[in-house]
C-alpha angles and dihedrals in degrees: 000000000000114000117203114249083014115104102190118161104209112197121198126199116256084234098066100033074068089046093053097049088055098060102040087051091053088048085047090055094048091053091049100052091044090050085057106053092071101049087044095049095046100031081211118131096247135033124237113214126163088354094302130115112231111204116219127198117265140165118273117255141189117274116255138171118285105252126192128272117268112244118260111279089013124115146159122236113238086231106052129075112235110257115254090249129038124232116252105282094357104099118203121222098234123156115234118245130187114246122261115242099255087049092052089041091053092047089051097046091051093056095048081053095053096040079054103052097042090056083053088047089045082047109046088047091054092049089047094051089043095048112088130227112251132186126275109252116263120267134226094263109238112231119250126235095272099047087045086059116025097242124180112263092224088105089053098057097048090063070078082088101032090052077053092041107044099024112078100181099069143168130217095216107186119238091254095049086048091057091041098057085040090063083038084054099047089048088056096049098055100034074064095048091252092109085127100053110134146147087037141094111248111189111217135192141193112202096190107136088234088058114019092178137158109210130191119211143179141172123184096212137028092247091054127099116235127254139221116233100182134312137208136192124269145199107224128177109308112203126214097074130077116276092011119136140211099233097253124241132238146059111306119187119224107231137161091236085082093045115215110225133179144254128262097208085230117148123235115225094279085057096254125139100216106191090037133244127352110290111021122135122248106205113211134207103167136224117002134175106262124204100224110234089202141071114355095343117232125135144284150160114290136169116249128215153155125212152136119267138213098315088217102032109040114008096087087059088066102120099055133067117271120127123103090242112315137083128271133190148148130323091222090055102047081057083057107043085050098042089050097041085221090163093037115103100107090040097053089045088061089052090051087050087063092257129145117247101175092179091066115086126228102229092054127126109208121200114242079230096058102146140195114243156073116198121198120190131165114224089185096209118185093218145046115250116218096242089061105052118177126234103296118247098271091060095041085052091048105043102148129258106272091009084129093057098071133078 
């Protein structure tokens, strides 16, 4: 040690000058080798000790992106390229890289696709929701067997007792308002452009709140009045309630295009079969212009329909109006309108084409004057005639909760 305003030469014997460089060359090598253990266990590029990092000497390399650790156990051979896309919790040291310009312009172009063809897809759908269902077209109504052949109408006219026989809701029509439908029917008809129509059942409906009856008629010639087979009471659309329709009025042709199906006997959540029993045929004639009983009225496309309703619930309401827009009746005269195929005709040529209509059943028995159309007219009588009487007071005070809420 120099002291400061001391001057002291301090010679040291060559033998232990040698002494000295041993042993700091053996404490050299220790540090060295300790130094060591650390960079060779973790292969990183510093060594953590007491908490510290030690930096070592290296090489100097190119700056990169940091990239993240490698899991525990996982490693990349020198050897083999990452692959593009990293296995699910497994990250992947790769280097980012911008994106060359076809490769931007291709990104860019899909998206312009996609945005494309969302907006189509946003369109279309909106087309498709503001587009309205029409009616199919009406199709050349196919002869029946009886027309095909001339047969005598004797036959027809005897449905008159198995309408008595197999219908249990019936009305006791008298003979001049018989006769009276019957001219209503005929104006219709050929107000329609069905004035010829012979030789076939046509099913007609008034939908007036003081009648509310189904009738079946038939005539054999042009020149012949119609007459009545049998008729029944009926729940048609009953305005005042949302989504509820006036039964619209008009001729409507029975054809396979809007395909009948049946019920599944299954309860609503207010426990209501609403197109009746198991079983029961629901007769379709598609899309019809509605007049909306409720808000501010108006019109709009509706789906019209005839069958039967709960037999408990709701068929002793029959009488009065209460659909939402189609036609109920009664269960035993939807049996009979199905059994004897009266609305047939159309259905029964496609059979005799070859075709498949699984809605027809194989033990029935159709008429060979089974006809095409429903007719539905509004007398708009002003009061209610004693041979249509409407539900008495005791089921009027007892309609079911939700009764309202089914076709």
């Amino acid at each position: 040690m120099h002291q400061a305003g001391k001057s002291r030469t301090n010679k040291t014997p060559i033998g232990a000058r040698f002494l000295v460089c041993a042993a700091a060359g053996a404490l050299l090598s220790i540090s060295t080798a300790a130094r060591a253990q650390p960079q060779a266990a973790s292969g990183a590029s510093g060594a953590v000790a007491q908490g510290r990092v030690t930096a070592l000497p290296v090489a100097p390399v190119a700056r990169s992106i940091p990239v993240p650790p490698m899991p525990q156990g996982a490693s990349i051979p020198q050897a083999a390229s990452a692959p593009e896309r990293a296995l699910p919790a497994m990250p992947v040291p790769m280097p980012a890289q911008p994106a060359p310009e076809a490769s931007a312009a291709s990104a860019a172009s899909a998206a312009s696709a996609a945005s494309a063809a969302s907006a189509a897809s946003a369109a279309s759908a909106a087309s498709e929701a503001a587009a309205p269902e029409v009616p199919l077209p009406p199709e050349t109504p196919e002869p029946n067997l009886a027309q095909r052949s001339g047969m005598q109408p004797a036959g027809a006219y005897a449905m008159r007792q198995t309408f008595a026989k197999e219908v249990d809701r019936r009305l006791n029509v008298p003979v001049a308002d018989q006769q009276g439908y019957g001219r209503l029917l005929q104006r219709t008809l050929e107000e329609d452009g069905h004035g010829g129509l012979v030789n076939e059942f046509v099913v007609m409906v008034d939908r007036s709140a003081n009648v509310q009856a189904i009738f079946v008629y038939f005539r054999a010639k042009a020149d012949d009045a119609w007459s009545m087979i049998g008729a029944s009471p009926v729940s048609t659309g009953r305005p005042g309630s949302y989504d509820h329709f006036l039964t619209p009025l008009g001729v409507f042709q029975h054809v396979p295009g809007n395909m009948d199906f049946r019920a599944e006997g299954t309860l609503n959540e207010f426990k209501i079969r609403g197109y009746g029993a198991r079983d029961m045929r629901i007769y379709d004639f598609g899309w019809a212009e509605g007049e909306r009983g409720w808000g501010h009225g108006g019109k709009s496309p509706m789906r019209f329909q005839m069958h039967a309703t709960d037999p408990e619930k709701l068929e002793p309401l029959l009488g009065m109006r209460h659909s939402k827009g189609c036609v109920r009746i009664p269960s035993t005269l939807n049996t009979f309108f199905d059994h004897h195929g009266i609305l047939d005709a159309q259905y029964e040529a496609r059979v005799s084409e070859g075709q498949s209509m699984w809605v027809l059943k194989a033990t029935r028995k159709t008429t060979p004057w089974a006809g095409h159309y429903l007719v539905v007219v509004d007398t708009g009588r002003k009061t209610r005639p004693a041979w249509a009487p409407g539900p008495g007071k005791a089921v009027r005070e007892h309609i079911p909760a939700g009764a309202d809420t089914v076709d």
